[in-house]
N, C-alpha and C positions, 0 to 999 in steps of 0.2 A: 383566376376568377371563373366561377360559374357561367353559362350560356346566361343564364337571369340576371347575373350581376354584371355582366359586360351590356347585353341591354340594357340595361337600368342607368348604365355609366353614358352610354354612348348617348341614351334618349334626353339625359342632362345633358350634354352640351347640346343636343339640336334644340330643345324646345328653347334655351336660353337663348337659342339665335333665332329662334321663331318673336319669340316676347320682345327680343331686343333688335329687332326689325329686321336684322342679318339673312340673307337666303340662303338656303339648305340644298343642297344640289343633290345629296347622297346619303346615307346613313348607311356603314358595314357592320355588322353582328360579328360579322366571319373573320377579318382580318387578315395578314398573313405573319409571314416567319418573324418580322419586328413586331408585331401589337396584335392586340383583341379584337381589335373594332377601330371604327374611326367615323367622325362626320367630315365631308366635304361642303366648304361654305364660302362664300364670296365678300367676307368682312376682310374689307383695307383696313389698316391701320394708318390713317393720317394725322389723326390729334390726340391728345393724351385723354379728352373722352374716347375715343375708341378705343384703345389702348387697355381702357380702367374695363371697357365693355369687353371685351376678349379675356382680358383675366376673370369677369362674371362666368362666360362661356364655360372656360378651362375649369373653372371651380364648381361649377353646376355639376358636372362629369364627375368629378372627387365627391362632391356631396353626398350624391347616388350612391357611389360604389364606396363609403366609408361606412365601417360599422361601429364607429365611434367618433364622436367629435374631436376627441385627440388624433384623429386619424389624418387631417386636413395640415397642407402643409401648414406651419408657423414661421413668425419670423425670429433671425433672420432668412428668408427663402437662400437655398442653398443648388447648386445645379444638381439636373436629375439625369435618367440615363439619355440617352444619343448614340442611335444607330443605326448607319449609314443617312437615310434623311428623314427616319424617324425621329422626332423628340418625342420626350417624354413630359406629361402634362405638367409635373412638377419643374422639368426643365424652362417648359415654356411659361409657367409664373416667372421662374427666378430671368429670364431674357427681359420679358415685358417690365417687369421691375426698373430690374439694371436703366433701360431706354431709357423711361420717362421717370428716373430719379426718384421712386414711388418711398416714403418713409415707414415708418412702422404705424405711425396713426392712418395713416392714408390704407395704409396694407389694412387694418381693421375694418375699417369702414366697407372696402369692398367686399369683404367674407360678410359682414354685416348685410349691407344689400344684397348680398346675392343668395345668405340664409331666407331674407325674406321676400325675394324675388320665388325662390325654390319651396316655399309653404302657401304660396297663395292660391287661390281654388282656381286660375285659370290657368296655372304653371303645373297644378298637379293633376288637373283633369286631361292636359294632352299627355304629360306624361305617361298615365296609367294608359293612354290610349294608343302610344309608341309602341310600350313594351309590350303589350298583347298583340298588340300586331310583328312587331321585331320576332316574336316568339316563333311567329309561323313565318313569318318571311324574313329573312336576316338580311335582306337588301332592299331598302325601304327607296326609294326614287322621290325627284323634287315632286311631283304631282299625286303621289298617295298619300305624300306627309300634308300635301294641301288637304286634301280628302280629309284626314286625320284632324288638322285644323278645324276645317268646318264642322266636324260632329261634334268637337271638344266645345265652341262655340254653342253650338245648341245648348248643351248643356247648362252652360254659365248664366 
């Protein structure tokens, strides 16, 4: 991936935990020797809504970084890479699945929500506000993505 397009991937999962109440501790552009990027975020997983809400997160990220709608995993979800205590986002649909029994309709319905969670004018107004920013600073901290929040806000 592209410097832009790992932005773009990484600014999907954070805003999806912005929208979806989840706190954002971190956002890396940079990565290391396992991955692109990553967000750091404080979502438990206790019930099978949260659960459904973490695979939103994980998919928001694939949305971004797909150049095609066939690009998004389908089912059946199948395991992706793992390495050392990296996973891999397609790994971690196919885990979250597995947990909570998720079926194929059930599996629709969250790409479904989370397509249009991912189009809506206050999902794609922080977005474009991450990635401009991401651009110059590849290490976005909980309290600039707040920043980032509140001007996206204004906006809306």
């Amino acid at each position: 991936m592209t410097p832009d397009q790992v932005a773009a991937h990484e600014a999907g999962h954070a805003v999806a935990c912005v929208l979806l109440g989840v706190p954002v501790s971190l956002i890396d552009t940079i990565g290391d020797e396992h991955t692109t990027g990553r967000v750091f975020h404080d979502h438990q997983i206790v019930t099978r809504g949260d659960a459904i809400d973490r695979m939103k997160i994980v998919l928001a990220g694939l949305i971004e970084s797909a150049e095609h709608p066939d690009d998004l995993p389908e089912w059946p979800l199948r395991p992706g890479i793992v390495k050392g205590s990296y996973v891999s986002d397609e790994h971690a649909l196919f885990l979250i699945a597995q947990a909570i029994d998720l079926t194929e309709d059930e599996y629709r319905r969250v790409v479904i929500e989370t397509l249009q969670l991912t189009t809506s004018r206050g999902y794609r107004l922080l977005h474009t506000a991450v990635c401009g920013f991401a651009d110059h600073v590849p290490i976005v901290t909980r309290g600039m993505l707040a920043d980032l929040v509140l001007i996206a806000e204004r906006r809306t």
